[in-house]
Each structure stands twice: as structure tokens, then as C-alpha cells.
C-alpha positions in Angstrom: -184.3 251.4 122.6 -180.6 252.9 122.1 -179.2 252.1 119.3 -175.6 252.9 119.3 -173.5 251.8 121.9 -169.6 252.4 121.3 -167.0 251.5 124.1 -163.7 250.5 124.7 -161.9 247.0 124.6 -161.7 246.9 128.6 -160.9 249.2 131.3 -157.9 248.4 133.4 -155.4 249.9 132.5 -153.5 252.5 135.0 -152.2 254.5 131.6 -155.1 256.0 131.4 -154.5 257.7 134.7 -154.2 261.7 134.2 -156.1 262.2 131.1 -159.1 259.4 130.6 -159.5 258.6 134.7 -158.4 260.9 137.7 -155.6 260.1 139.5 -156.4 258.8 142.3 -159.3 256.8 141.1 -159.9 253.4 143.2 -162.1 252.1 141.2 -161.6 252.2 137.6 -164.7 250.5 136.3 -166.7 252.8 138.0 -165.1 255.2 136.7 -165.4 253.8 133.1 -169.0 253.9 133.6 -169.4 257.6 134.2 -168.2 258.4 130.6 -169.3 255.6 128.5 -172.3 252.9 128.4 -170.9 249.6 127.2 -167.4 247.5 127.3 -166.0 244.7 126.0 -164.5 242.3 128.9 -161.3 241.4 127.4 -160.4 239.2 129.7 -162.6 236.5 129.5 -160.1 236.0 126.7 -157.9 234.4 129.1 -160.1 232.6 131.8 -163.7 232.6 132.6 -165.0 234.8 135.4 -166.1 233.9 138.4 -169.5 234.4 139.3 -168.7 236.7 141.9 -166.8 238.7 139.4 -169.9 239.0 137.5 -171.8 240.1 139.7 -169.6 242.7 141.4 -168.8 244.3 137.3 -172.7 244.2 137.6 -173.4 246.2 140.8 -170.5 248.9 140.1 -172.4 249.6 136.8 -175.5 251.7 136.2 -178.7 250.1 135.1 -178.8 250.8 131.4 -175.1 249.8 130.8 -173.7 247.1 128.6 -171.3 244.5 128.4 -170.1 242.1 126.3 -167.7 239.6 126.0 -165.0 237.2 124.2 -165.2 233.6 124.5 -162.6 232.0 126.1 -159.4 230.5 123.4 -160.1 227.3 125.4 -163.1 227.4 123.2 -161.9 229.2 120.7 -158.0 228.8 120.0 -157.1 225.7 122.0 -160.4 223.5 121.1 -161.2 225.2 118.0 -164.5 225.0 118.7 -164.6 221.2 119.5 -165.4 219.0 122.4 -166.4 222.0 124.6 -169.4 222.0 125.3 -169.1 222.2 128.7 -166.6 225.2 128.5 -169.6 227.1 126.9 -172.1 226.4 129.3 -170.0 227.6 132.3 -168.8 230.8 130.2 -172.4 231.5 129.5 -174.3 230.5 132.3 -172.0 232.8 134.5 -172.3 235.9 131.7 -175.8 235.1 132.4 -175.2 236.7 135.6 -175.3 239.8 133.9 -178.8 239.8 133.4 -180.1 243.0 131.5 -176.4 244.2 131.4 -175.2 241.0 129.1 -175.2 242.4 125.3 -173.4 240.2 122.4 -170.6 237.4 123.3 -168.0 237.9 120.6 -166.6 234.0 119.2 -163.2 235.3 118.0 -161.4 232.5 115.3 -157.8 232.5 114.7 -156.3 232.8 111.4 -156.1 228.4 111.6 -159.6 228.4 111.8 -160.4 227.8 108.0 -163.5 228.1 105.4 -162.9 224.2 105.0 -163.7 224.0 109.0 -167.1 225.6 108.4 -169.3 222.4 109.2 -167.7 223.0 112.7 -168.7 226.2 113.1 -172.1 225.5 111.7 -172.4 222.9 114.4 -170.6 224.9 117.6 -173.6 227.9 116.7 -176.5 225.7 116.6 -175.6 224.2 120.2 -175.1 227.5 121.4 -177.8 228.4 124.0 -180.0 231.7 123.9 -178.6 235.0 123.5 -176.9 237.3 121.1 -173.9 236.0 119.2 -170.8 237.6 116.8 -168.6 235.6 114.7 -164.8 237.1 114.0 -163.0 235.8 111.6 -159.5 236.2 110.7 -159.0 234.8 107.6 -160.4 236.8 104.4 -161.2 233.8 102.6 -164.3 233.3 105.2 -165.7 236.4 103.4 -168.4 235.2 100.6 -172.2 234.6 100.8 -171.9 230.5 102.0 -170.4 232.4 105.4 -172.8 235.4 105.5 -176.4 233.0 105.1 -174.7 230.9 107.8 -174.6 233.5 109.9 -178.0 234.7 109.2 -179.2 231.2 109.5 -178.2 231.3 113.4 -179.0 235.0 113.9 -175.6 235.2 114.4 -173.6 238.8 113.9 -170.4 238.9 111.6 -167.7 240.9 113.4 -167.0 244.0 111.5 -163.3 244.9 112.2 -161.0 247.6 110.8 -157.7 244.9 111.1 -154.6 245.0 108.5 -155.2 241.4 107.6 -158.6 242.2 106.3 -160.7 244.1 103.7 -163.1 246.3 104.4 -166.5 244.8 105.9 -170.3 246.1 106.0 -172.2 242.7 105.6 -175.2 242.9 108.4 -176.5 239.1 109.3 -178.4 240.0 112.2 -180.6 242.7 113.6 -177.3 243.9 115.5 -173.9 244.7 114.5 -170.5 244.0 116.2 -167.5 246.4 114.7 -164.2 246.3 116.7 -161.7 248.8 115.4 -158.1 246.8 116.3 -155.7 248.1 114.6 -152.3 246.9 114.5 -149.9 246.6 117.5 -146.8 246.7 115.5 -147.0 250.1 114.9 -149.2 251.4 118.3 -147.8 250.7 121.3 -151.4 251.8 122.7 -150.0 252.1 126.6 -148.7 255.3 126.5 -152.2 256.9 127.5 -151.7 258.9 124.3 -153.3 259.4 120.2 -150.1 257.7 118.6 -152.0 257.8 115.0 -154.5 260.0 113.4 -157.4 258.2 113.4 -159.7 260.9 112.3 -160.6 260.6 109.1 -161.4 256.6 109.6 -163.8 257.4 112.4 -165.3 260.2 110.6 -165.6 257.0 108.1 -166.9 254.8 110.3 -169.4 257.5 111.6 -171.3 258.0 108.0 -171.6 253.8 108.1 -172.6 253.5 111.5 -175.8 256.0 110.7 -176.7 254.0 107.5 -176.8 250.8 109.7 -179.0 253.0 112.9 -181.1 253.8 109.7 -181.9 250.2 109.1 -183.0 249.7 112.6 -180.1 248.1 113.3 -178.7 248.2 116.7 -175.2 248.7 116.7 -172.1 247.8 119.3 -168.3 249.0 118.7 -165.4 248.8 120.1 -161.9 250.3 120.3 -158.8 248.9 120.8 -155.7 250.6 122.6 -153.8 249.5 119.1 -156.2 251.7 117.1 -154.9 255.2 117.6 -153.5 254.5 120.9 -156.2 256.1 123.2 -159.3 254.4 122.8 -161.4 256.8 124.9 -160.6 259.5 122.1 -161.3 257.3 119.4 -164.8 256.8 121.4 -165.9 260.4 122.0 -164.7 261.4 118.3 -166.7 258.5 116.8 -170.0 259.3 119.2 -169.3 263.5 118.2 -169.5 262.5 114.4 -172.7 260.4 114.7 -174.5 262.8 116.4 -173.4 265.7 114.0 -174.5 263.3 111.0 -177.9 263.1 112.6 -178.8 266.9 113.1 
């Protein structure tokens, strides 16, 4: 089984036109695909797919690719985790749809979502149905052991991200990790198709923890954010480059 699969946080954007996809590309998902084995559907974000969505991302995609997904801020933002029930079951039964080609559904908290709300959390994961789960968190105060062993509890990942609110984060609490490099969007545009910051010496970072977690047999999933350096495919193919040279 692969153990490394590094990505971008979605695909759609035109600005990548000239450098990351060809001009005239029609379809840009396909297009993804050729260069990289795994995404994060930001979108889902914002409103839950149809099924026919699903299955179309699912049949312009080779077999062995991978996506994953944020909850929708209904369930996360708007509910706080609360009285959804329903929300979750639609948002996962039509991920489901996916089959093979679902990997990890990422349950990002605001900064309002506090350590004092924790018995909510504890009961949103144990109602969630089967599948791999990762827990972001926004507030640094979530960051101590009562979190971590509730995490592990559920077989639930924590969300490793490189953020300016937040320290520095290696705690593994499942047999997978989930690392999102965001950045910070008040100093990268990120749509100018373009390295807008020098990223390089954090990925190279990154890289030497990423092979300490693969050496752990743990399986890893990543993802870059246009607000990271401002060209997430570069951040991707740097990151992947560095791995593979700290394995030979």
C-alpha cells in the first residue's frame, strides 16, 4: 500500500492555466490527475455534492486516486457540531459514492469551537459512521493529551497544519496522518499562478518529518493551500522530490 499521498487543496482554478495546466485544457480535474494522486474537495466546504457530482469526480479519475474532503460549516461552523445528524449522513453517504477513491473527511472547527466544548465533540465522533476521520482545530488551547487520547479513542486523525495561529504539530492519533500546509492569506494572494514566498526550506522540513511518520507505518495525506507559497503544485512536487531523496 502507498504510503504518501500529497496533493493540492482543490483544482479549479483557471490561474493555473500556462504553467500547472495547458491552456486550452477542458477539463481541469482530469488534468489534475495526470500529475498528482490525491485532492482535497474544498468545496464541500460550502455545500454538499450531489451524487452525480460524485460520481462524475469518480469516473474522470484513475483507479488508484484519492480524495478527500471537508465537512460542510453547516456541520461544522453553523451547527457546531449539534443537531446534525442528518447533515452527516447525506455528506457521507454521498462521499460514499467514491467508493475505493474516498480517503479521510477532514472535520474543520472554528476558532469558537472551544476545549470547554469537548463533550460535543466527543459525542459528534462516536455517531460518526465508518470511515477514516481528521479533526482540525483552531484554537491552540485544544493542544494537550485530554484532546490527543480523544482522538485516539475514536481512531480519529489530528490535523497537522502549518497555520500562523498555531504551534508546531507532530502528535499521530491514528494509523494515518492529515497535514495541510495553509498558510496565511494576508500575505499570499495565492491566484496569481505564481511562488509568492519561499517555501523551501519548510518543505524540505516537512519532508525529513513526513519520512519519520512513513517509517512508523504510518500512512500519510497532505495538502497544500494556494496561501502557502502561492502555487501549490510547486509546493507539491518540491515536497514529493525531498522525500524521495531522504529515502535513497
Amino acid at each position: 500500500m502507498k504510503r504518501l499521498h500529497v496533493g493540492t487543496m482543490g483544482w479549479s482554478y483557471d490561474f493555473w492555466r500556462g504553467n500547472f495546466y495547458p491552456e486550452d485544457s477542458k477539463n481541469l480535474l482530469t488534468e489534475y490527475a495526470k500529475n498528482f494522486d490525491t485532492v482535497e474537495i474544498d468545496n464541500t466546504f460550502y455545500r454538499i455534492p450531489s451524487q452525480d457530482t460524485v460520481k462524475k469526480w469518480r469516473e474522470e479519475t484513475p483507479d488508484e486516486f484519492i480524495f478527500t474532503a471537508k465537512f460542510p460549516r453547516k456541520i461544522t461552523h453553523i451547527k457546531m457540531l449539534q443537531d446534525c445528524q442528518e447533515e452527516v449522513t447525506v455528506f457521507v453517504e454521498h462521499m460514499s459514492l467514491m467508493r475505493d477513491k474516498r480517503g479521510p473527511m477532514l472535520i474543520q472547527l472554528p476558532p469558537g469551537f472551544k476545549p470547554e466544548m469537548a463533550g460535543i465533540l466527543k459525542d459528534f465522533l462516536a455517531g460518526l459512521p465508518e470511515g477514516r476521520f481528521a479533526v482540525e482545530v483552531r484554537n491552540k488551547k485544544w493542544l494537550e493529551e485530554k484532546f490527543y487520547d480523544m482522538l485516539k479513542d475514536y481512531k480519529v486523525a489530528l490535523s497537522l497544519i502549518d497555520h500562523p495561529w498555531m504551534p508546531p504539530m507532530n502528535t499521530i492519533t491514528a494509523d494515518f496522518t492529515y497535514i495541510r500546509w495553509v498558510g496565511d492569506r494576508k500575505k499570499v494572494n495565492g491566484r496569481l499562478g505564481k511562488v509568492e514566498k519561499d517555501r523551501s526550506e519548510d518543505i524540505k522540513d516537512w519532508a525529513g518529518r513526513i519520512k519519520g511518520f512513513m517509517d512508523d507505518s504510518i500512512e500519510v495525506f497532505g495538502y497544500f493551500s494556494k496561501s502557502y507559497s502561492g502555487y501549490p503544485p510547486g509546493d507539491v512536487r518540491m515536497l514529493l522530490d525531498h522525500v524521495k531523496n531522504t529515502d535513497s
